[in-house]
C-alpha positions as CSV (number, residue, x, y, z in Angstrom):
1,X,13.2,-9.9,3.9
2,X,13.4,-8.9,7.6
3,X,9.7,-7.7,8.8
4,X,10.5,-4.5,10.0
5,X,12.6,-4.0,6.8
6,X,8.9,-5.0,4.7
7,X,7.1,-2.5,7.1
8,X,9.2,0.2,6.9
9,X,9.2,0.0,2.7
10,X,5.3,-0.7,3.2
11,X,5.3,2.7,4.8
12,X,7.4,4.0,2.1
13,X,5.5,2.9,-0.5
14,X,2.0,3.9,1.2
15,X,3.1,7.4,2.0
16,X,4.4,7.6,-1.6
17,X,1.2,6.0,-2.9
18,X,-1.4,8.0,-0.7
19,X,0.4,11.4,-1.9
20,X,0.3,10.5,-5.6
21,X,-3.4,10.0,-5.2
22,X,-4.2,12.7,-3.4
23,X,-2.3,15.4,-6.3
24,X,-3.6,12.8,-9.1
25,X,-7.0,14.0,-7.9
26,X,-6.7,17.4,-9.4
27,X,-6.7,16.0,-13.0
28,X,-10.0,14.0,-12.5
29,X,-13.3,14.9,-13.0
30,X,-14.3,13.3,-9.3
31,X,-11.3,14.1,-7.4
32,X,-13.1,13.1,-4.3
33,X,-12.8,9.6,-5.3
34,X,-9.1,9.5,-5.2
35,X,-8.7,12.1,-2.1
36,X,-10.8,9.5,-0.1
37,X,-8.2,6.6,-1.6
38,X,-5.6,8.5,-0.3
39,X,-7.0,9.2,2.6
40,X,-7.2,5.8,3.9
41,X,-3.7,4.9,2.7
42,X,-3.0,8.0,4.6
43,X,-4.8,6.6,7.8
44,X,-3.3,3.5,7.1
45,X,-0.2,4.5,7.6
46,X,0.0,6.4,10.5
47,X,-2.0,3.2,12.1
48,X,0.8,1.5,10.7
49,X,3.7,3.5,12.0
50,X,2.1,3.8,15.6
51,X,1.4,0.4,16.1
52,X,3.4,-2.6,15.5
53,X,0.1,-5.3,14.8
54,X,-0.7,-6.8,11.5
55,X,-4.0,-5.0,11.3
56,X,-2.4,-1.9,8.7
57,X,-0.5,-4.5,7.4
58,X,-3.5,-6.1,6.0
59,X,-5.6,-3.0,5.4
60,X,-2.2,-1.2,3.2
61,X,-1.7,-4.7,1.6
62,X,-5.5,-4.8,0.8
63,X,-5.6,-1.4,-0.2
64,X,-2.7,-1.7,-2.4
65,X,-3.6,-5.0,-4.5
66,X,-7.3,-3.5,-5.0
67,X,-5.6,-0.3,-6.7
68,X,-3.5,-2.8,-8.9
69,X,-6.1,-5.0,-9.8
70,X,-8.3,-1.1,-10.7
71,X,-5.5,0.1,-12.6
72,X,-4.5,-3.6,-15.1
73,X,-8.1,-4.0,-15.6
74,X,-10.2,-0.5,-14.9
75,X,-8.1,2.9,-15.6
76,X,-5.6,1.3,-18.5
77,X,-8.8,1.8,-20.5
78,X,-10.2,4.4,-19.1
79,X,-11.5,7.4,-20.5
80,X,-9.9,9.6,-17.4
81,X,-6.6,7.1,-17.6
82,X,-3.7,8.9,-16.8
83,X,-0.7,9.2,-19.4
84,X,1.3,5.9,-19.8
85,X,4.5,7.3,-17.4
86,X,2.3,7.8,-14.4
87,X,-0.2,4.8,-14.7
88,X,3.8,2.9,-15.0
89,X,4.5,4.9,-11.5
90,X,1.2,4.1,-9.8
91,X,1.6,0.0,-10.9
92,X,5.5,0.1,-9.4
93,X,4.3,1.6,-6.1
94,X,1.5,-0.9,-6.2
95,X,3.4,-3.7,-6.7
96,X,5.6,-2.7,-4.0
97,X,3.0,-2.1,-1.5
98,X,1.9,-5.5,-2.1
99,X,5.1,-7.2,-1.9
100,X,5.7,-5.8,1.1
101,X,2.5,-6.2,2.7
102,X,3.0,-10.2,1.9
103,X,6.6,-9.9,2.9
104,X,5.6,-8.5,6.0
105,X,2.9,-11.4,6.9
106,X,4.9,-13.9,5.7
107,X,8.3,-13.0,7.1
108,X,10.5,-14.5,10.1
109,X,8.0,-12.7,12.4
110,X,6.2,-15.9,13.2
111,X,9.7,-17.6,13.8
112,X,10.6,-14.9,16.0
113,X,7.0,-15.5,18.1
114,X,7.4,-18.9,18.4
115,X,10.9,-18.8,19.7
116,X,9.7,-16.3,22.4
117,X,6.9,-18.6,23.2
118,X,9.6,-21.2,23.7
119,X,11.7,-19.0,26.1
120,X,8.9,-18.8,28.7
C-alpha cells in the first residue's frame, strides 16, 4: 500500500472513528470518557492532515490498537457494551486504523528516503 494511500485511509478511518465516539457518548453513563477519546483522535487527525511526520501516525495507530484491545477484552463484556452491530462497527474502524497506521510506518516511505538520500 502506497504511504499516502495508508495516511489518507488513516485519516478516514480516524475521523470516522473520533465521530462515532464522540455520538456513542450520549448512550453512556460517563460520556466524558468517550468525548475525551474522541477528542484526541480528533486532534490527532488534524496533526495528521497538517503535517506530513510520523508523529500522528504513531499517536492514531496507538490510539486505535488501545481501543481494539478495550473493546475484544473490556466493553464485549461490559455492562454499558453497546449492541452487537455497533461494537462490529467500532472493531472494523479499529482494525482499519491499525492497519493503516502499520501500513503507513512500514510502507515504501523509507525506500523513497533512502533513494533521495542517494541523489545528493
Amino acid at each position: 500500500m502506497n504511504v499516502t494511500v495508508a495516511r489518507h485511509a488513516l485519516l478516514g478511518f480516524s475521523l470516522a472513528l473520533g465521530l462515532l465516539e464522540f455520538v456513542d457518548g450520549f448512550r453512556l453513563e460517563l460520556p466524558w470518557m468517550a468525548w475525551f477519546y474522541a477528542l484526541l483522535l480528533l486532534a490527532g487527525s488534524a496533526w495528521l492532515w497538517r503535517t506530513g511526520n510520523r508523529g500522528p501516525v504513531v499517536m492514531l495507530g496507538v490510539l486505535h490498537l488501545l481501543e481494539l484491545v478495550m473493546l475484544l477484552f473490556v466493553f464485549r463484556t461490559a455492562s454499558q457494551a453497546p449492541p452487537a452491530w455497533l461494537w462490529w462497527l467500532f472493531v472494523l474502524l479499529t482494525l482499519g486504523g491499525t492497519a493503516t497506521a502499520v501500513a503507513s510506518l512500514t510502507g515504501p516511505r523509507t525506500a523513497v528516503a533512502t533513494n533521495r538520500q542517494r541523489a545528493t
